[in-house]
SEMAR-496480 format. One record per residue (C-alpha): residue number from 1; residue in three letters; x, z, y. Coordinates in nm, 2 decimals. Each point is the difference from the previous one (the first is absolute). Layout:
# residues N
<rec pos="NUM" code="ala" X="X" Z="Z" Y="Y"/>
...
This chain:
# residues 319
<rec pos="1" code="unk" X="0.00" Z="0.00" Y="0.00"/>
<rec pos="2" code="unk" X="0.27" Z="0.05" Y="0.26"/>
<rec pos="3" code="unk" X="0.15" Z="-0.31" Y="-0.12"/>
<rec pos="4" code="unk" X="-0.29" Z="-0.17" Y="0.09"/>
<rec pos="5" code="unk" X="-0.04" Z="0.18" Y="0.31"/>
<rec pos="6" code="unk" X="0.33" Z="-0.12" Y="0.12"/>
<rec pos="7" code="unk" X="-0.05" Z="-0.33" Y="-0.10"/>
<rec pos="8" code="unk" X="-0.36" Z="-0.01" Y="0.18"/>
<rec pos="9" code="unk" X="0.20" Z="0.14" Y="0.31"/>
<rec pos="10" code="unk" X="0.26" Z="-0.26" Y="0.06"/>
<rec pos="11" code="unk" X="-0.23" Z="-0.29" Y="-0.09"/>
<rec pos="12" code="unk" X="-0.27" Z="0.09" Y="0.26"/>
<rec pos="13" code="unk" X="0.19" Z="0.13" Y="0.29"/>
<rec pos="14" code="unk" X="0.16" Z="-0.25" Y="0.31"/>
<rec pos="15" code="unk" X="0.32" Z="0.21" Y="0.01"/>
<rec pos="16" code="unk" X="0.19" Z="0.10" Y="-0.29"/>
<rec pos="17" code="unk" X="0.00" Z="0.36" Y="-0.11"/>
<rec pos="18" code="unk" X="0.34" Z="0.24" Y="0.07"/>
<rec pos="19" code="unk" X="0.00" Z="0.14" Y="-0.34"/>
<rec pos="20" code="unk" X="0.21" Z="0.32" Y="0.16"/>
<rec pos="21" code="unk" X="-0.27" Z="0.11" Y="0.27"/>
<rec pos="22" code="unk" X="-0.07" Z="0.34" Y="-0.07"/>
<rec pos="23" code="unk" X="-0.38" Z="0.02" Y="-0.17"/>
<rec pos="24" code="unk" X="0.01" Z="-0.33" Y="-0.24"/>
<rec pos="25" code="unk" X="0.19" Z="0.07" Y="-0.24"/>
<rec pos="26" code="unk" X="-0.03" Z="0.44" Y="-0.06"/>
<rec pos="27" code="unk" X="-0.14" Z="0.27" Y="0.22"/>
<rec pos="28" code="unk" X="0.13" Z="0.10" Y="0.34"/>
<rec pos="29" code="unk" X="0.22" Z="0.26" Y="0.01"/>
<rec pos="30" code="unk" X="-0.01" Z="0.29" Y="0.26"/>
<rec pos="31" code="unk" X="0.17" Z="-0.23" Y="0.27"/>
<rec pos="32" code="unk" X="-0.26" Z="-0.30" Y="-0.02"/>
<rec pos="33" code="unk" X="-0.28" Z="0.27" Y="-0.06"/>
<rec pos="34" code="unk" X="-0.07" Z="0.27" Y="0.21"/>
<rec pos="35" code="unk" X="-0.32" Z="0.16" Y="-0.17"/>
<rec pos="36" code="unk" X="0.21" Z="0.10" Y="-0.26"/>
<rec pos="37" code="unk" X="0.08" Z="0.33" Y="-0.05"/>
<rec pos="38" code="unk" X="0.41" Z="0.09" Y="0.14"/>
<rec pos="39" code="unk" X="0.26" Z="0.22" Y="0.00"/>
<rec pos="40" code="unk" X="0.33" Z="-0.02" Y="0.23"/>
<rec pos="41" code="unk" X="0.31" Z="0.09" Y="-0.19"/>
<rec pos="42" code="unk" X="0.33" Z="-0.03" Y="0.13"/>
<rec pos="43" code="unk" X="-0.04" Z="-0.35" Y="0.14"/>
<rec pos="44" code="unk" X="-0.20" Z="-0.13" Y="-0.26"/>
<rec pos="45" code="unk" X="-0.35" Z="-0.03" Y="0.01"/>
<rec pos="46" code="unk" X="-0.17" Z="0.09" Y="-0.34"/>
<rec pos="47" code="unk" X="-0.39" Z="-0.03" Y="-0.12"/>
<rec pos="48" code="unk" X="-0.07" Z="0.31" Y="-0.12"/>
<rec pos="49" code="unk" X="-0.34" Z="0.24" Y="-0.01"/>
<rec pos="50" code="unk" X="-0.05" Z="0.37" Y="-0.14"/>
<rec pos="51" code="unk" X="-0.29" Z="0.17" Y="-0.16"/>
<rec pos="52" code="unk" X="-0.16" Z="0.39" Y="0.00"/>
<rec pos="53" code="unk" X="0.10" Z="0.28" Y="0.15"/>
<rec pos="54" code="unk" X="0.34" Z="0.03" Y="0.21"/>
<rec pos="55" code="unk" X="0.03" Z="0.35" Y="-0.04"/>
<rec pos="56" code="unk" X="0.00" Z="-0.07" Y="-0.42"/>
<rec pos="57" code="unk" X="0.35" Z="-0.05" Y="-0.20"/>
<rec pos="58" code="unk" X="0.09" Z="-0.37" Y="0.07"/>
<rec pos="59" code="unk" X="0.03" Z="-0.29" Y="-0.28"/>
<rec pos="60" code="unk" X="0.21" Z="-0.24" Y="0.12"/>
<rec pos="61" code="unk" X="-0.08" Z="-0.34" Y="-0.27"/>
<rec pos="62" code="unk" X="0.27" Z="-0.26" Y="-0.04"/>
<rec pos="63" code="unk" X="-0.09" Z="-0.32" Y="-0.04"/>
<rec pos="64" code="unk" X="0.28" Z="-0.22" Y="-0.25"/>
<rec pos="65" code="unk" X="0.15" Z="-0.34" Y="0.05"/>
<rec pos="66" code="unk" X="0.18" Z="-0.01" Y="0.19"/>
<rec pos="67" code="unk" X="-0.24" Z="-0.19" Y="0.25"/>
<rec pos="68" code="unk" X="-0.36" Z="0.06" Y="-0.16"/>
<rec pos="69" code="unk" X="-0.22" Z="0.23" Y="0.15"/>
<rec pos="70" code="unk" X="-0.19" Z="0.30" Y="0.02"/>
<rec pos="71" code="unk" X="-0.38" Z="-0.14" Y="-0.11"/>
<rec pos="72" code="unk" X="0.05" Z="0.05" Y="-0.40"/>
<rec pos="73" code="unk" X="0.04" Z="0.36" Y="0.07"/>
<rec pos="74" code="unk" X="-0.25" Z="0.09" Y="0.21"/>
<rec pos="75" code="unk" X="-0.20" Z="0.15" Y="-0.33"/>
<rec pos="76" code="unk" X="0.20" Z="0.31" Y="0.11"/>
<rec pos="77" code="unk" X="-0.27" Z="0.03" Y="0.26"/>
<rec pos="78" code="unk" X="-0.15" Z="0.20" Y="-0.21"/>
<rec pos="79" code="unk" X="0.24" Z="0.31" Y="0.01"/>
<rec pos="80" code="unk" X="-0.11" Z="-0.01" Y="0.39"/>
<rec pos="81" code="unk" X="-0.34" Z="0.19" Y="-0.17"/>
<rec pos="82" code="unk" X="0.22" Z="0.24" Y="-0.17"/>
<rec pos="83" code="unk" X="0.16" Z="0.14" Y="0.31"/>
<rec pos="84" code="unk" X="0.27" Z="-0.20" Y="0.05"/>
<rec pos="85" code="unk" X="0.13" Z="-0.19" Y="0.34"/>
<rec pos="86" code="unk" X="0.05" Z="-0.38" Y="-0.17"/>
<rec pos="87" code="unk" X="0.30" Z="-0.22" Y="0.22"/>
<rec pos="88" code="unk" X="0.00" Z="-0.35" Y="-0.10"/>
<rec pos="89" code="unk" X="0.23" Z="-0.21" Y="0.18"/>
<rec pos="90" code="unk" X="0.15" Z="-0.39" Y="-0.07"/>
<rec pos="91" code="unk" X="0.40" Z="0.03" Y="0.02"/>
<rec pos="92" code="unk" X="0.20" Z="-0.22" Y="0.23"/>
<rec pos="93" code="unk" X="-0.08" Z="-0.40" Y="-0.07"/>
<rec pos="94" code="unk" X="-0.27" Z="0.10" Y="-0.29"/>
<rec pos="95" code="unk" X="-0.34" Z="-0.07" Y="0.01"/>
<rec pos="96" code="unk" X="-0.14" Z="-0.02" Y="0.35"/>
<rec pos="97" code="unk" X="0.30" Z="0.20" Y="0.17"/>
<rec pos="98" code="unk" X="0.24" Z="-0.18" Y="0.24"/>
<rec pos="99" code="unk" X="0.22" Z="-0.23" Y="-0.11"/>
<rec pos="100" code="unk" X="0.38" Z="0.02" Y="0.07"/>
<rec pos="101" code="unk" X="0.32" Z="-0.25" Y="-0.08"/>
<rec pos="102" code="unk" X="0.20" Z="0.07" Y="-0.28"/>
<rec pos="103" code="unk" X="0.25" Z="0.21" Y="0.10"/>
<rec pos="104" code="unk" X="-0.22" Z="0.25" Y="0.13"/>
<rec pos="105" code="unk" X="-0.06" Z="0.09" Y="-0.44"/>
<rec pos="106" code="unk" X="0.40" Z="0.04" Y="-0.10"/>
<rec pos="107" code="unk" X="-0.01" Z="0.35" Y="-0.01"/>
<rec pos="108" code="unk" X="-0.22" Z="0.22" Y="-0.25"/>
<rec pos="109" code="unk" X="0.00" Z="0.27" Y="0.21"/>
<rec pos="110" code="unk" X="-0.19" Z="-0.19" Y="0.30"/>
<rec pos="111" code="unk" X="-0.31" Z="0.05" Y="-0.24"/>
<rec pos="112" code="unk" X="0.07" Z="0.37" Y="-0.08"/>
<rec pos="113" code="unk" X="0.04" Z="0.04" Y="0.39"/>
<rec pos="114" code="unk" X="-0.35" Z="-0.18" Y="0.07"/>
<rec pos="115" code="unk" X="-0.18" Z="0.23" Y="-0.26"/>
<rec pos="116" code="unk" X="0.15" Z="0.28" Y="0.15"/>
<rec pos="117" code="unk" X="-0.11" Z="-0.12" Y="0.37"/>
<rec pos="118" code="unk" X="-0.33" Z="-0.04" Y="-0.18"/>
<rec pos="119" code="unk" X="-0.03" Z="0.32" Y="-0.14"/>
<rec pos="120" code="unk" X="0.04" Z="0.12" Y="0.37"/>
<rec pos="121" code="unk" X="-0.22" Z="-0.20" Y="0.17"/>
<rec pos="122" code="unk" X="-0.30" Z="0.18" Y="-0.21"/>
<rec pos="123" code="unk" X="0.12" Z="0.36" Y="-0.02"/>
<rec pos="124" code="unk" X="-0.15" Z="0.23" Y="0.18"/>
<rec pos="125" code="unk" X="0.15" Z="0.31" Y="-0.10"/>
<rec pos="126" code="unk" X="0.42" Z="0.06" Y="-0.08"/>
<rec pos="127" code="unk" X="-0.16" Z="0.26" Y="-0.32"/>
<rec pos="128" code="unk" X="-0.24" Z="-0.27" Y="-0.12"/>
<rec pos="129" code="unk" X="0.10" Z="-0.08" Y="-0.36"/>
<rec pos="130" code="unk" X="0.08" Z="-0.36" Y="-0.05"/>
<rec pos="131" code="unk" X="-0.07" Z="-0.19" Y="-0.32"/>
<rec pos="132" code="unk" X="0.08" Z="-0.38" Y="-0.11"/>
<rec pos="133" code="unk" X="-0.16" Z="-0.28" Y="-0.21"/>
<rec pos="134" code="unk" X="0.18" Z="-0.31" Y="-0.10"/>
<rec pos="135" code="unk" X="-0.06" Z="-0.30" Y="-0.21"/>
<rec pos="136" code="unk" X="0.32" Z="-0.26" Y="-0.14"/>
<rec pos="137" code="unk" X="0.21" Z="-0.04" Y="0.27"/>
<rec pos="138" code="unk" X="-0.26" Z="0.30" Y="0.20"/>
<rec pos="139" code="unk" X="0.13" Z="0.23" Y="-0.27"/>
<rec pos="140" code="unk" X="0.39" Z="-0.11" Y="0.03"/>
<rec pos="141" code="unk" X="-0.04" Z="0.05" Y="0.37"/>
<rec pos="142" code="unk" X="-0.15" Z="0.33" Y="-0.01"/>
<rec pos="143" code="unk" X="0.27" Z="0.11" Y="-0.25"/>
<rec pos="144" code="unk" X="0.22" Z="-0.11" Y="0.23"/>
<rec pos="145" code="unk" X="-0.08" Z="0.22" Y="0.24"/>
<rec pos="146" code="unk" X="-0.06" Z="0.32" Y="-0.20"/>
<rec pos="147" code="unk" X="0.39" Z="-0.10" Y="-0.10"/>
<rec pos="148" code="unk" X="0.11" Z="0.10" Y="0.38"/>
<rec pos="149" code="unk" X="-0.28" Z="0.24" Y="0.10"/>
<rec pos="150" code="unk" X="-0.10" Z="0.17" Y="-0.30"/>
<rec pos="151" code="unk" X="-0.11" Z="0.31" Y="0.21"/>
<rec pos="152" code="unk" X="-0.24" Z="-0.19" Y="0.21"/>
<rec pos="153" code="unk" X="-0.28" Z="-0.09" Y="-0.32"/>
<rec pos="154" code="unk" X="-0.20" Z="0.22" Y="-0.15"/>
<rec pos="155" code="unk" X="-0.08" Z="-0.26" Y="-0.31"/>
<rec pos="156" code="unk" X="0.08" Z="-0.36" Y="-0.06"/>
<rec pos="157" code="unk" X="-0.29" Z="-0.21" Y="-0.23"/>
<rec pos="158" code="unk" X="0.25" Z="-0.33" Y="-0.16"/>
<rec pos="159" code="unk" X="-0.21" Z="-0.32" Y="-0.15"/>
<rec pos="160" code="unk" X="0.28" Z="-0.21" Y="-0.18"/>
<rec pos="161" code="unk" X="0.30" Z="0.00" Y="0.22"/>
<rec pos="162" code="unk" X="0.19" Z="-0.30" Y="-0.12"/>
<rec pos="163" code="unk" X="0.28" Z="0.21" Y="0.00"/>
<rec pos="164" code="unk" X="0.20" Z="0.28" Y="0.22"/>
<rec pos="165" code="unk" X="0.36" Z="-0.21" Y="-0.02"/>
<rec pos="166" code="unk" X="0.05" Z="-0.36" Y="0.01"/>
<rec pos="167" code="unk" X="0.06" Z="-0.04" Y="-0.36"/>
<rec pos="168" code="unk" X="-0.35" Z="0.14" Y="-0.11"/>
<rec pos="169" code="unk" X="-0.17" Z="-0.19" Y="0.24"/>
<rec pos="170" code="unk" X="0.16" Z="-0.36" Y="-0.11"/>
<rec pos="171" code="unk" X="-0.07" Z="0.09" Y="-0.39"/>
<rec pos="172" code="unk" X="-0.37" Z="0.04" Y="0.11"/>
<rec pos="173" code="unk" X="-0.06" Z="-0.30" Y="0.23"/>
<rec pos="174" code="unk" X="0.17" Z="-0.23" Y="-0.21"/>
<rec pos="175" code="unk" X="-0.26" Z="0.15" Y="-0.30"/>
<rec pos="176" code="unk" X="-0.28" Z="-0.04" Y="0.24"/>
<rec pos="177" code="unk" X="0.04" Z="-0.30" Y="0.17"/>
<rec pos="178" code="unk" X="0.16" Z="-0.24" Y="-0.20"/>
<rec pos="179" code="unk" X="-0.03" Z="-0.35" Y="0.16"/>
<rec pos="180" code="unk" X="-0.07" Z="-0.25" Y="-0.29"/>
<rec pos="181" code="unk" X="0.01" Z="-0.39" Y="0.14"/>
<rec pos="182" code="unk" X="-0.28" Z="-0.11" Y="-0.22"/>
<rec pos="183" code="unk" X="-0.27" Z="0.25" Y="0.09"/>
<rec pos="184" code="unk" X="-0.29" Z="-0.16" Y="0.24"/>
<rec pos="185" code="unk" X="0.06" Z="0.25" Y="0.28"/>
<rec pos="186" code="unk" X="0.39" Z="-0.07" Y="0.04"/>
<rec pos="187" code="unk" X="-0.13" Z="-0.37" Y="0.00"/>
<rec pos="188" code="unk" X="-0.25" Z="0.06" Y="0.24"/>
<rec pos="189" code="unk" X="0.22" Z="0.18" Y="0.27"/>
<rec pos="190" code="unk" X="0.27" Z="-0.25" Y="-0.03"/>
<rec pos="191" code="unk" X="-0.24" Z="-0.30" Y="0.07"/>
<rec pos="192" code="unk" X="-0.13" Z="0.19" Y="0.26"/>
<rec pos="193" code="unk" X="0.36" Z="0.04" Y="0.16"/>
<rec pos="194" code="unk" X="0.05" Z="-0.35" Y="0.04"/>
<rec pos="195" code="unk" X="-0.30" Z="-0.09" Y="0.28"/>
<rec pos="196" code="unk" X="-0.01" Z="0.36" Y="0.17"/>
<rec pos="197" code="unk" X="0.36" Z="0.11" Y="0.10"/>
<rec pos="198" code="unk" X="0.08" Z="0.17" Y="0.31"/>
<rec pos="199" code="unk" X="0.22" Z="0.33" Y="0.04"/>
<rec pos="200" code="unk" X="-0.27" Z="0.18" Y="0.23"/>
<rec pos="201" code="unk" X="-0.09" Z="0.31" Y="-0.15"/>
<rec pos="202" code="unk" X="-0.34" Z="-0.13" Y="-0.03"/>
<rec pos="203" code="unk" X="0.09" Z="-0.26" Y="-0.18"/>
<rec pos="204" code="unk" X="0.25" Z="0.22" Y="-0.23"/>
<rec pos="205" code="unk" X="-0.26" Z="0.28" Y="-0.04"/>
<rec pos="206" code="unk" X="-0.27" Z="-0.30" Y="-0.14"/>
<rec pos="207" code="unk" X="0.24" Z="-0.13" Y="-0.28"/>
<rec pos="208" code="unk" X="0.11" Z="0.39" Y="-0.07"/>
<rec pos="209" code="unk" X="-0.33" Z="0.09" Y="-0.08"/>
<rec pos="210" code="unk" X="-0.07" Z="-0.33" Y="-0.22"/>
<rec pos="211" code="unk" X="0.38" Z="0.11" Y="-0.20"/>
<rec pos="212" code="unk" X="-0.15" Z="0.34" Y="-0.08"/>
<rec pos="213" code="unk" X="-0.25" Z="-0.17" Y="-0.19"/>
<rec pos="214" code="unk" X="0.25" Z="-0.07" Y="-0.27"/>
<rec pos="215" code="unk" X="-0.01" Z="0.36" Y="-0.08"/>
<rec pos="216" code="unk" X="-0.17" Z="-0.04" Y="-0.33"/>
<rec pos="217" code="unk" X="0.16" Z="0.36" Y="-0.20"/>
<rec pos="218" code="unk" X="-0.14" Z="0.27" Y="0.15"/>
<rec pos="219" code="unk" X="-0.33" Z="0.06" Y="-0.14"/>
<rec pos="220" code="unk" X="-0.23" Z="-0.06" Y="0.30"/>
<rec pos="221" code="unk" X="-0.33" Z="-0.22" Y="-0.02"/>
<rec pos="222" code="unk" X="0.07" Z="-0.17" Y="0.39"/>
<rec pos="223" code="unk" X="0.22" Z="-0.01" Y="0.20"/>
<rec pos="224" code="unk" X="0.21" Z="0.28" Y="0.16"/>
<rec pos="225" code="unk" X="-0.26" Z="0.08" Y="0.31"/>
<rec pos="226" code="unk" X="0.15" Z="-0.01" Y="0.30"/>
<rec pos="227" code="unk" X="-0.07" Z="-0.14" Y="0.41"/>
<rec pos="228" code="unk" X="0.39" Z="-0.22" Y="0.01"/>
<rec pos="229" code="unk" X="0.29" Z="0.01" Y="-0.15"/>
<rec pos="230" code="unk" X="0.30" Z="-0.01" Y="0.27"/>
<rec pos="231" code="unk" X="0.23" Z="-0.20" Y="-0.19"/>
<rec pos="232" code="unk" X="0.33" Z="0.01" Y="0.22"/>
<rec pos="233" code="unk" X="-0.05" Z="0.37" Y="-0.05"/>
<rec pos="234" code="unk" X="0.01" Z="-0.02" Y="-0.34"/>
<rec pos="235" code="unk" X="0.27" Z="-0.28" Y="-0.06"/>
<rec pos="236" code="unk" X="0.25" Z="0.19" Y="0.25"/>
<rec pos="237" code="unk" X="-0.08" Z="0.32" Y="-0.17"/>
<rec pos="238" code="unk" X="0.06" Z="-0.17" Y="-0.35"/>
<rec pos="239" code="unk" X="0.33" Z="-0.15" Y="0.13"/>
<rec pos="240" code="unk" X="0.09" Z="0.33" Y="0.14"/>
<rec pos="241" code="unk" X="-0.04" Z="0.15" Y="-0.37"/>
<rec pos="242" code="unk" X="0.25" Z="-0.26" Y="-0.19"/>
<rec pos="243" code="unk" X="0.25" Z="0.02" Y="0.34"/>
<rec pos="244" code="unk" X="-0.04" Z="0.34" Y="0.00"/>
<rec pos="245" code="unk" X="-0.07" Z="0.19" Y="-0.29"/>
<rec pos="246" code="unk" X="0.16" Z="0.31" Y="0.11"/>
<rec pos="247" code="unk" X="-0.29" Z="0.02" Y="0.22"/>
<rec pos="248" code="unk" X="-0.28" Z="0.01" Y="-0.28"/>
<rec pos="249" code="unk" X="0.11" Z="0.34" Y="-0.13"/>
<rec pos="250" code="unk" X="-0.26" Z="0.26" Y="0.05"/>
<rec pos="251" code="unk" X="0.14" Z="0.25" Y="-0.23"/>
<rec pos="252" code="unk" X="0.30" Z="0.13" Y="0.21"/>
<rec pos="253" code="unk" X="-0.18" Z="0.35" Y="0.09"/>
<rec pos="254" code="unk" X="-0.29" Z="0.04" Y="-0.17"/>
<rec pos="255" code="unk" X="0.11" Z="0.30" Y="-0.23"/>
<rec pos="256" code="unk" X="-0.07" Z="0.17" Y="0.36"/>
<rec pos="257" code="unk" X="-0.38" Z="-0.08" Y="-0.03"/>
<rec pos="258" code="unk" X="-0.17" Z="0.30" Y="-0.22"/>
<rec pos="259" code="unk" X="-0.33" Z="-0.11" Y="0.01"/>
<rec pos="260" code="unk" X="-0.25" Z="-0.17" Y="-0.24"/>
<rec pos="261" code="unk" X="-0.01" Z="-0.37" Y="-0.07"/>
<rec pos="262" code="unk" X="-0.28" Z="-0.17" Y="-0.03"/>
<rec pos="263" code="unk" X="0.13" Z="-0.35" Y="-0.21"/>
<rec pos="264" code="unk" X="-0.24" Z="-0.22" Y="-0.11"/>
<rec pos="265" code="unk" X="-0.02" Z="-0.31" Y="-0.22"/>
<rec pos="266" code="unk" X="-0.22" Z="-0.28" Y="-0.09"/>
<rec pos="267" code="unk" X="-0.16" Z="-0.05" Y="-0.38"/>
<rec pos="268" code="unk" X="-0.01" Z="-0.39" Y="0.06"/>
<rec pos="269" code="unk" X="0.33" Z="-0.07" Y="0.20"/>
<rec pos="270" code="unk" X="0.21" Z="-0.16" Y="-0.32"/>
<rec pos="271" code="unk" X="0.31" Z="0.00" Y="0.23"/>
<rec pos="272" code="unk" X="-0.02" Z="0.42" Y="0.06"/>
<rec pos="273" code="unk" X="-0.08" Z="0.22" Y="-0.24"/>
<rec pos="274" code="unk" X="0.09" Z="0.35" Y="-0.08"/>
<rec pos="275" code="unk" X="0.34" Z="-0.09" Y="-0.08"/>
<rec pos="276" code="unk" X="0.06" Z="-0.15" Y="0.35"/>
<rec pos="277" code="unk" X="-0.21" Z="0.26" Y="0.15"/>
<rec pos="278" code="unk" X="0.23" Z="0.29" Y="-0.22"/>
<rec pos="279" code="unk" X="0.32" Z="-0.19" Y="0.14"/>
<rec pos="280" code="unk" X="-0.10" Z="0.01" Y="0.39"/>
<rec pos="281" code="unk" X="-0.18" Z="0.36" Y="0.01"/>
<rec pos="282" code="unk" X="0.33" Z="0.16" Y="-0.16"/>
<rec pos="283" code="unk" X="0.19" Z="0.14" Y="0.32"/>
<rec pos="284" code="unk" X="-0.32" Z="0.19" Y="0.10"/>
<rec pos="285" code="unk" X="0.01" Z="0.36" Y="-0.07"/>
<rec pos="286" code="unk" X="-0.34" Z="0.04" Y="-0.11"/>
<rec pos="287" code="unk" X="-0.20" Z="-0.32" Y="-0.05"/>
<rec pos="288" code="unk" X="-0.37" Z="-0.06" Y="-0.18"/>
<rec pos="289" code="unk" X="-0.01" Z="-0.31" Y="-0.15"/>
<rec pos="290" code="unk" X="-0.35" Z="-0.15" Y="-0.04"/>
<rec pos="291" code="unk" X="-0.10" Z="-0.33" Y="-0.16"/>
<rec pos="292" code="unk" X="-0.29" Z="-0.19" Y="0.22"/>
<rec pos="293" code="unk" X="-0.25" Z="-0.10" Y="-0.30"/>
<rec pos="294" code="unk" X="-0.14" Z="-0.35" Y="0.07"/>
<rec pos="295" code="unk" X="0.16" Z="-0.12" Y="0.25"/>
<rec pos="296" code="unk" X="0.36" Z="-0.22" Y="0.13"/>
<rec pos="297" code="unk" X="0.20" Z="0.06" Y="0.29"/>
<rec pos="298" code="unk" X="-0.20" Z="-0.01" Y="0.27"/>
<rec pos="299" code="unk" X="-0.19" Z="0.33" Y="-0.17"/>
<rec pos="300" code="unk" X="-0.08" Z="0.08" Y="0.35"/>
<rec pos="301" code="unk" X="-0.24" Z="-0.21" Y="0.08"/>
<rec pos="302" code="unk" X="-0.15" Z="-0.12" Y="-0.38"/>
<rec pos="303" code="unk" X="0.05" Z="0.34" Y="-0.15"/>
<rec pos="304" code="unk" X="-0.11" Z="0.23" Y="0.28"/>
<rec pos="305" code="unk" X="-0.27" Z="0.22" Y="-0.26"/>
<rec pos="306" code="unk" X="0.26" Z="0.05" Y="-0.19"/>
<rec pos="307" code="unk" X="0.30" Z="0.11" Y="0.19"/>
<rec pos="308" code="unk" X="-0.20" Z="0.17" Y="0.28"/>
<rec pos="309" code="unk" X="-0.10" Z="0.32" Y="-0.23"/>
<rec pos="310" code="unk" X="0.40" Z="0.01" Y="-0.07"/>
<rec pos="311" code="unk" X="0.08" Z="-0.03" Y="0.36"/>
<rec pos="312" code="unk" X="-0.22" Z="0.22" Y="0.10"/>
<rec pos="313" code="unk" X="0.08" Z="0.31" Y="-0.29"/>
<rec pos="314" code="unk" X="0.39" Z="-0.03" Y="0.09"/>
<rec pos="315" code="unk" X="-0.05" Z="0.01" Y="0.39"/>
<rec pos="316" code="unk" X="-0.25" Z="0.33" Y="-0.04"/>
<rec pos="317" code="unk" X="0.24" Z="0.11" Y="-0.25"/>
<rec pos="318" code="unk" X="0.37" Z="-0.02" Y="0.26"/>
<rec pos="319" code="unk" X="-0.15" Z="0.13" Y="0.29"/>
């Protein structure tokens, strides 16, 4: 259908269509949009919205990627009703957040910096307890925080982390997303590449969210859901991670974090498992594992009745 669309488009209009202007191609971002709900951090402008009570514990949730988006998780909602203060926010050039060159994503820490900045945009009180909530790369980031300020979090809620050092993460993605050149969506998105190129991030974000279709391991019925994909986020990030591997090691202090773990892995994700999930949960001090019955990676969103009971015992249970 938005084949056709497109095709309708540049037959019936005078002027040909710029592929790149913001709108045609994915949803505006906080910079085109200005009903959309915005946070200032540092000097990066981020779409970001929070639920219940201020005055509640916060739950900071992590979207992965990098470059997706917060919408799949928004099924934490939920724990709004259970006296909780919900933060959702889109990272820097992910989902409808501003978008930046490439440079501005060759350091790991920039994205531990902006949670951080996030985290104290919403407090509203130096004793309230903070908590966090990440998914793939969501739960590496998070991780990657409680590594350098384990004091800071009360309890930390991990849906398959690729991994917490380089290593772990490649082993996983190359499980996960195997590209095979024969498959119909690897033909697709290369046919598609020859008659709409352009390095805009419009353009870039379009074919990102067409690769991720390719994704065919991990146990979901649909597709990932998400509002864009901010591919130069995600390929700098990626590039970053073979450059750099150094910098994909979330391990280096967490023997100083006492607290409970919440991990959590997916029945239907053939590229996990509990022997993955074992592998990455072991520098925890004290970790519940919990298998997601019915469900693949993206257990936040298609296997919400099952993981909010388990979500909800462990954060009554820490605090």
């Amino acid at each position: 259908m938005l084949y056709l669309g497109l095709l309708l488009a540049f037959v019936s209009c005078s002027e040909p269509l710029e592929m790149e202007s913001p709108g045609l191609l994915v949803p505006l971002t906080v910079m085109e949009d200005s009903s959309l709900p915005t946070i200032q951090i540092g000097d990066v402008r981020l779409h970001s919205e929070a639920f219940g009570n201020p005055a509640d514990p916060m739950l900071v949730v992590i979207h992965g990627g990098p470059g997706a988006d917060y919408r799949g998780l928004l099924n934490f909602k939920d724990l709004a009703e259970d006296s909780f203060y919900l933060v959702f926010y889109d990272q820097r050039g992910s989902g409808l957040s501003q978008r930046l060159a490439k440079d501005r994503y060759d350091e790991v820490q920039f994205f531990i910096d902006e949670l951080d900045g996030v985290i104290n945009h919403y407090r509203t009180d130096p004793a309230q307890k903070i908590l966090l909530a990440g998914h793939s790369w969501g739960a590496m980031l998070a991780t990657a925080y409680v590594n350098q300020k384990s004091d800071e979090i009360t309890g930390l809620v991990l849906a398959e982390p690729g991994g917490l050092t380089w290593e772990q993460t490649e082993a996983y993605i190359s499980r996960s997303r195997a590209l095979k050149i024969f498959e119909e969506t690897t033909n697709d998105f290369v046919y598609l590449d020859q008659f709409i190129t352009g390095t805009d991030h419009n353009t870039l974000d379009y074919k990102m969210a067409l690769s991720t279709a390719g994704d065919i391991k991990t146990g979901d019925p649909t597709l990932a859901p998400y509002w864009r994909f901010g591919a130069v986020c995600n390929m700098a990030s990626i590039e970053l991670a073979m450059d750099q591997p150094e910098q994909i090691n979330f391990t280096t202090n967490l023997n100083a974090f006492n607290k409970k773990v919440l991990f959590a892995y997916s029945e239907l994700n053939e590229a996990y498992g509990l022997e993955h999930a074992q592998l990455v949960s072991e520098p925890f001090q004290d970790v519940e594992l919990v298998e997601i019955a019915g469900c693949g990676h993206e257990m936040p969103h298609f296997g919400w009745n099952n993981l909010y009971p388990i979500v909800k015992n462990y954060l009554n249970e820490i605090l």
